[in-house]
DRENFI-189849 format. One record per residue (C-alpha): residue number from 1; x, z negated, y. Coordinates in steps of 0.05 Angstrom, whole numbers, plus 5000, padded with zeros to 4 digits. Layout:
% residues N
   pos     c1     c3     c2
   NUM      X      Z      Y
...
***
This chain:
% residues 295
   pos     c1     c3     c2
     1   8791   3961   9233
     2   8857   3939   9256
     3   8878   3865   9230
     4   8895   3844   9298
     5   8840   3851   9340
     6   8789   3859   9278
     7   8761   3924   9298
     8   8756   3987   9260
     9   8806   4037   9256
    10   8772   4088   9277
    11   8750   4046   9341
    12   8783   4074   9408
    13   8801   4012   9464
    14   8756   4020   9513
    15   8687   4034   9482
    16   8629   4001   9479
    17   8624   3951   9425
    18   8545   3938   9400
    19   8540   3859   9391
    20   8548   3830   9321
    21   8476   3825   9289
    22   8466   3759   9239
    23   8405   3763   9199
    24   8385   3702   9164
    25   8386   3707   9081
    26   8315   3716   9051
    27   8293   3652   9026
    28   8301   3652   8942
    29   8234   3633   8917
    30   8223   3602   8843
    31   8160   3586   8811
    32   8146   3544   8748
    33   8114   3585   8700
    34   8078   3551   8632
    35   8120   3560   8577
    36   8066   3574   8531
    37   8049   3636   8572
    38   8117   3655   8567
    39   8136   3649   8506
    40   8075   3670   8472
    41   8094   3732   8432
    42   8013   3744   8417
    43   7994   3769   8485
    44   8040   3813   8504
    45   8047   3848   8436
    46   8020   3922   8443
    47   7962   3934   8393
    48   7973   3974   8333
    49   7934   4043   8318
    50   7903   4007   8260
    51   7877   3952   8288
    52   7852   3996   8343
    53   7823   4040   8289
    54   7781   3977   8260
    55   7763   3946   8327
    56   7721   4018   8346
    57   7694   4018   8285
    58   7668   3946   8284
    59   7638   3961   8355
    60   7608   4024   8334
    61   7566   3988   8271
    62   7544   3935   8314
    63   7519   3985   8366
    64   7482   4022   8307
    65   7457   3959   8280
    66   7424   3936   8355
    67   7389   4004   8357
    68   7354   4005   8284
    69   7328   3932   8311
    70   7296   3948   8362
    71   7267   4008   8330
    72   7242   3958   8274
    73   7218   3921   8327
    74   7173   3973   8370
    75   7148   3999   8303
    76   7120   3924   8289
    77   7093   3920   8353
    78   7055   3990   8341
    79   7019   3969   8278
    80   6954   3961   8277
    81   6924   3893   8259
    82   6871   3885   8197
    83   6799   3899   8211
    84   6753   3841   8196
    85   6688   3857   8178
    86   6628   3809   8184
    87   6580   3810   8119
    88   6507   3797   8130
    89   6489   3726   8096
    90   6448   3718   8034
    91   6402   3678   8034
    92   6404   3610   7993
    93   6362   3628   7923
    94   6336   3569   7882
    95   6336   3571   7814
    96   6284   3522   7777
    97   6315   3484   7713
    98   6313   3512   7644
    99   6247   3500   7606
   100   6205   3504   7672
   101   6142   3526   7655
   102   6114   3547   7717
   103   6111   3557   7797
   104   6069   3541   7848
   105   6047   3614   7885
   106   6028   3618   7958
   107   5955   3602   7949
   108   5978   3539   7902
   109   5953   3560   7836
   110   6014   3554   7776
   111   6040   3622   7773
   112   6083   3644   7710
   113   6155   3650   7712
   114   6180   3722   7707
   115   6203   3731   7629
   116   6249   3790   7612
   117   6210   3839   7555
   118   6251   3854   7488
   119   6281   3924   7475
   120   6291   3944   7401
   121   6349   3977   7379
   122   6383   4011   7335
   123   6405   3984   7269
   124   6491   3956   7278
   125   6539   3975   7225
   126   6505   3929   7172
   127   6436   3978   7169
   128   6403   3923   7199
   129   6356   3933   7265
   130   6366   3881   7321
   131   6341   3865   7384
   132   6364   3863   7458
   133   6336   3814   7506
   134   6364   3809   7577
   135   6398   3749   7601
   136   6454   3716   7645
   137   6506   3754   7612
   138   6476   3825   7598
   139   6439   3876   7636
   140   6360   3883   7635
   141   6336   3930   7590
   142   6327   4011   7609
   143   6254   4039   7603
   144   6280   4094   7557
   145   6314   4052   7518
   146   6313   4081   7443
   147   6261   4043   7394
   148   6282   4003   7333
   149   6289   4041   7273
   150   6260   4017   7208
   151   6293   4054   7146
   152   6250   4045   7083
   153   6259   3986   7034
   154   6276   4008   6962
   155   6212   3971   6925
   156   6164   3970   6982
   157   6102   4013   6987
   158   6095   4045   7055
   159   6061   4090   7092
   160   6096   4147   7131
   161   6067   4167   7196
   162   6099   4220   7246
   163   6129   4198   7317
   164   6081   4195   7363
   165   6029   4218   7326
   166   5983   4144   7305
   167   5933   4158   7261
   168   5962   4220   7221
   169   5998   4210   7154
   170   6045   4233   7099
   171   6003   4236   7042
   172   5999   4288   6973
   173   5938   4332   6963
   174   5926   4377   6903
   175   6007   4366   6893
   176   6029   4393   6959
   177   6053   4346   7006
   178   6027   4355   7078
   179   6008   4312   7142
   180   5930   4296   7148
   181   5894   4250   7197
   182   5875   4190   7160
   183   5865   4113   7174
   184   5825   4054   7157
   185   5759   4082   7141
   186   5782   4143   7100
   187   5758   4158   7034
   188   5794   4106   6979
   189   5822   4164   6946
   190   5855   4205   7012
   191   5880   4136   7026
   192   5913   4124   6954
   193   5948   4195   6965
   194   5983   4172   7025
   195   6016   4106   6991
   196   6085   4119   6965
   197   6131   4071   6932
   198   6211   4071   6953
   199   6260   4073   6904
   200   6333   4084   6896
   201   6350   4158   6909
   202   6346   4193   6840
   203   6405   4245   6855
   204   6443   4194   6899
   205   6430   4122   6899
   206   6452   4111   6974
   207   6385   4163   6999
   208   6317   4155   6974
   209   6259   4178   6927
   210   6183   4173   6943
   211   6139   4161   6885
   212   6069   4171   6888
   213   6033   4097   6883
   214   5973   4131   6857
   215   6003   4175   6807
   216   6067   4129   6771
   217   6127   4176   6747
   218   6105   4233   6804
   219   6152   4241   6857
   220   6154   4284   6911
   221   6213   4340   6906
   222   6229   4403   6937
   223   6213   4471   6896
   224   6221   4535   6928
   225   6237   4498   6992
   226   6164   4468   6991
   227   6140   4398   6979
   228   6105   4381   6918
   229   6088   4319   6882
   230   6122   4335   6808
   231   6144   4291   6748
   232   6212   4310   6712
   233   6205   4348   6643
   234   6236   4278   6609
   235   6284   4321   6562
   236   6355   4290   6559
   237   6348   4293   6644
   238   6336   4334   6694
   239   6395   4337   6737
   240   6359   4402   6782
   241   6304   4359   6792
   242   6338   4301   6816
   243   6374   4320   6861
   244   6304   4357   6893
   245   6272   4288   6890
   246   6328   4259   6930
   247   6325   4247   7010
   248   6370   4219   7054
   249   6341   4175   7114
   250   6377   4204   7175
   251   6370   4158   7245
   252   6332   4206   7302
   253   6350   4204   7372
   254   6280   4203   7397
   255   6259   4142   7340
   256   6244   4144   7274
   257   6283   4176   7219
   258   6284   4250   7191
   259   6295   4277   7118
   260   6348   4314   7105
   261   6355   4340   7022
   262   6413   4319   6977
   263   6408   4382   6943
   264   6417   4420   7006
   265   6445   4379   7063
   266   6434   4434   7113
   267   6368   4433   7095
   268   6309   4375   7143
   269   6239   4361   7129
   270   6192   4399   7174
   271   6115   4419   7188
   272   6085   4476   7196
   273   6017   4473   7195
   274   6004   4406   7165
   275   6045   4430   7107
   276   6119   4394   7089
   277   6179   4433   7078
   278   6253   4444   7073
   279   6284   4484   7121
   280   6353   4496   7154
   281   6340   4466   7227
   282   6386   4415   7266
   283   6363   4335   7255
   284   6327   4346   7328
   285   6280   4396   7304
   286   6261   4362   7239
   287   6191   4316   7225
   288   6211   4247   7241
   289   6178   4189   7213
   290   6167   4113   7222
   291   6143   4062   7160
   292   6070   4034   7164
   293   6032   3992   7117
   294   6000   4022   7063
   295   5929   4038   7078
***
């Protein structure tokens, strides 16, 4: 452009000239932004790859957490509620007061109160027999409950009669001991031979000795296995014959007690053919016995 005419230099005269354009200037536009925005450092500062790191992991337990409760929950809502079951009702019992005698029945007459019976049983620790009766605190009694058991009394004279066998008893004839029927209208002299006083075991003082009531000094002992009414020979002792005479009271399971020797503990009273004698059997096999009165 030449300085006089203000046109470029390169500009011949004569050519066409395009009209000067004006364009206005863009309008400058401000806006008020808050200043906390701006100059809070906080939220435009870029995470770091730790706190990234814990921010998953936080997320990811919580999402673990959500999905064990509901499975808690679903398995609660599964479960089966208890079962209630309905008991039949008993009817209301009346009991009448202690020392009622009696109860009116249907037809009105006094009717007996129902009394438990007494079992026997066997002697406790202390060798002494007792008795059972049922009551508010113990069962009734069993019908095969086992019968009281009556050792023999050092002093006393008894009678010995087998189990289950009434009317039969131990008694000594012509020196052998046997088992005979007797009872109360017997001969006085078979009856005399079946009394036999207890005393203190000869060979052992915790067993027994039977002496003949009849015949003082006689006692019945074991020779040769068999029973015999014998006295000892009274020279200096007779420690052989002692210990024959001796007997040991053994409990039996069915009632009663058997006699086992002292000099042979193996060794029970038994019968064979009314006659007594020592033989090598178990206690359930041997004679049992119960005490009677003398006849």
């Amino acid at each position: 452009m030449s300085e006089e005419d203000g046109r470029p230099a390169h500009q011949q005269a004569g050519e066409w000239v395009p009209p000067p354009q004006y364009f206005a200037p863009a309008p400058r536009v401000s806006a008020r932004v808050p200043m906390a925005v701006v100059t809070d450092p906080v939220a435009h500062r870029a995470y770091s790859p730790g706190r990234l790191r814990t921010v998953l992991v936080g997320g990811a337990v919580v999402s673990v957490l959500a999905a064990v409760g509901m499975a808690v929950t679903s398995g609660e809502e599964e479960r089966p509620g208890p079962l209630f079951v309905a008991l039949p009702s008993v009817p209301a019992v009346t009991v009448p007061p202690s020392g009622t005698p009696a109860t009116e029945g249907p037809t009105g007459r006094s009717v007996p109160l129902p009394t438990s019976k007494v079992r026997e049983t066997l002697p406790g620790p202390g060798g002494t027999a007792g008795t059972g009766t049922a009551g508010p605190g113990r069962p009734a009694p069993s019908a095969s409950a086992t019968p009281v058991v009556v050792l023999p009394v050092i002093g006393a004279v008894i009678g010995l009669e087998p189990v289950g066998e009434p009317g039969r008893r131990l008694r000594h004839r012509n020196f052998v001991a046997r088992i005979d029927q007797l009872g109360a209208d017997s001969p006085e002299g078979d009856r005399a031979d079946s009394r036999f006083t207890v005393r203190a075991g000869r060979g052992d003082a915790t067993c027994l000795s039977f002496e003949a009531a009849n015949y003082p000094g006689y006692f019945l002992r074991a020779r040769g296995f068999e029973l015999r009414l014998e006295r000892p020979s009274g020279w200096g002792g007779d420690q052989g014959f002692d210990a024959e005479a001796t007997f040991c009271a053994v409990p039996a399971a069915t009632g009663g007690f058997v006699l086992r020797s002292r000099s042979d503990q193996r060794r029970y009273v038994t019968e064979r053919n009314s006659v007594l004698s020592l033989n090598e059997v178990v206690a359930a096999k041997a004679k049992a016995f119960v005490t009677r009165p003398p006849l």
